[in-house]
N, C-alpha and C positions, 0 to 999 in steps of 0.2 A: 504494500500500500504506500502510494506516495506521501509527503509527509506534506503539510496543509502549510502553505507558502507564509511569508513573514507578511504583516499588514500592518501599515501605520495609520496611525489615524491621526491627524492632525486640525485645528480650527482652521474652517473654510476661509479662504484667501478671495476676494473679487477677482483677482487675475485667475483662480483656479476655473471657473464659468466660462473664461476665454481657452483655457488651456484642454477643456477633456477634452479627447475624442470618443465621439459619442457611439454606442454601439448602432448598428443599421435599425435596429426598433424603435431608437429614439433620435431617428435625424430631424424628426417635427413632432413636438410634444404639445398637444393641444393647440394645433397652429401654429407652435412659434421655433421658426425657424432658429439653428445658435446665433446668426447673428442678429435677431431680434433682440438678446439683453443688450442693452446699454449699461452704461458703467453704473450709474446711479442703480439701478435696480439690481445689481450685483454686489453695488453695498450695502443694500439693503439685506438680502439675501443672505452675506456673510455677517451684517451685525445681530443677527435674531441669537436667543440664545441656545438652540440649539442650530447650530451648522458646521458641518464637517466632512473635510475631504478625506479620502482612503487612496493611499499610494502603495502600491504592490512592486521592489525592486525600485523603487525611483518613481515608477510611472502614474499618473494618477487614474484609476481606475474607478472614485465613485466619488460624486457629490448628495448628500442629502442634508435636509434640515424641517426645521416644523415653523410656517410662517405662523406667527401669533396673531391673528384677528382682532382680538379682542383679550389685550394682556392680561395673562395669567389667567387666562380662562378656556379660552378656543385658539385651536390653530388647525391650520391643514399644513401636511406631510406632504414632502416634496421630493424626487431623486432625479438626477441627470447621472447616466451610469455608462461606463466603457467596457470596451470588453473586460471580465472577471475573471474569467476560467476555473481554479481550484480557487478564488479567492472569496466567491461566489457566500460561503459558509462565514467568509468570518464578519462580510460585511453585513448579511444578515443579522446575526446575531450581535451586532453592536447596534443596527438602528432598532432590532427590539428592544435590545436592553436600554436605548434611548427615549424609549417609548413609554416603558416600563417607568422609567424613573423620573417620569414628566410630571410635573406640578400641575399640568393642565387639565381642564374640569372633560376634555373632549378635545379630542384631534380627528381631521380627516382626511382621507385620502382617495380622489380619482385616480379610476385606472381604466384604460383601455379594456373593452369588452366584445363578445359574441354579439353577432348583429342577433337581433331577437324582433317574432313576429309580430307586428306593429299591433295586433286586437292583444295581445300580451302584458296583462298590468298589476302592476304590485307583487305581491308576493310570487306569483305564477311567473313573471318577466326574471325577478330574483332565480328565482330556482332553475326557469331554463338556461340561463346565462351561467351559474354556478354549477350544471354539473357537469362531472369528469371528462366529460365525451366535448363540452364544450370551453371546459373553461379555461382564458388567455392565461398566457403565463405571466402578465400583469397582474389579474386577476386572484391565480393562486400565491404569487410573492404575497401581496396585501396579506391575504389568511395566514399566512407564514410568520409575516411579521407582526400578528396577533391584530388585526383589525377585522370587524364581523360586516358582513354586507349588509346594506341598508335598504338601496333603491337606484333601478336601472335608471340611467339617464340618456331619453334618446335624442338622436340629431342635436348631438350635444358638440358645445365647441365650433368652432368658425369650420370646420370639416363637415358638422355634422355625424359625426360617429356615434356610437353608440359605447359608452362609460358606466363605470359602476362607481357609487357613491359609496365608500368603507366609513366607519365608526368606529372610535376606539374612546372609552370612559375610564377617566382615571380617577382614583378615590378620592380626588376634591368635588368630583360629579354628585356624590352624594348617592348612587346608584350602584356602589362601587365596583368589583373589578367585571363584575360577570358579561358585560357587554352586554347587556337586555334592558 
């Protein structure tokens, strides 16, 4: 068994937004092409308090963070990510365990989803999109990284595609961990 590669993780940089290269699934993320950030919106990016690059050998291999909407309360989850390969494991388990240890009453996170049949709605649209036979590999990272599905979003985004709305409650929610 190979042995699971070195991973640094370091506080995200503005220049790091300029710098990944982005794996082919994410050369347009909700419309925005890389060179859509502009610098200010990359210092925004890097000032939240969660954001953090992961460098794999030197190279930088993942951006994420959790924009705060509403400080210390709400945020949504965010990743721009390059190719991983075996490093795939560790950066998972740092943005759970960044999840995990969030002060935030709720975070969430869109992902890319199965087109689903437009009479299709609510819990019915949830479940065809989430099962095995269909569901993105955006879709299963989310569940990975501990956030539960909410509610499909269609012709969602300047595309148009069809996304899945994730939920995650942290024990400032008052609801605490169970995600319900």
């Amino acid at each position: 068994m190979k042995p699971m590669p070195d991973v640094v993780f370091e506080r995200l940089r503005a220049g790091d937004l300029f710098e990944i290269e982005r794996q082919p699934s994410q050369a347009r993320v909700l419309g925005a092409e890389p060179g859509d950030i502009d610098w200010d919106t990359a210092e925004v990016l890097a000032g939240q308090p969660v954001a953090w690059a992961a460098r794999c050998e030197g190279r930088l291999i993942a951006l994420f963070g959790i924009g705060e909407h509403h400080e210390g309360r709400h945020g949504v989850a965010w990743s721009i990510l390059g190719e991983m390969g075996a490093a795939h494991l560790a950066v998972t388990r740092r943005i759970r365990g960044e999840l995990q240890g969030s002060r935030l009453a709720r975070v969430e996170l869109i992902a890319r989803a199965a087109e689903v049949p437009f009479t299709f709605q609510g819990d019915k649209a949830v479940e065809w999109v989430m099962r095995p036979a269909r569901i993105s590999p955006e879709c299963r990272w989310a569940v990975m990284l501990g956030f539960t599905p909410a509610h499909v979003l269609k012709r969602y985004g300047p595309d148009g595609d069809t996304h899945m709305l994730f939920e995650w409650f942290g024990p400032a929610s008052g609801r605490g961990t169970d995600h319900g």
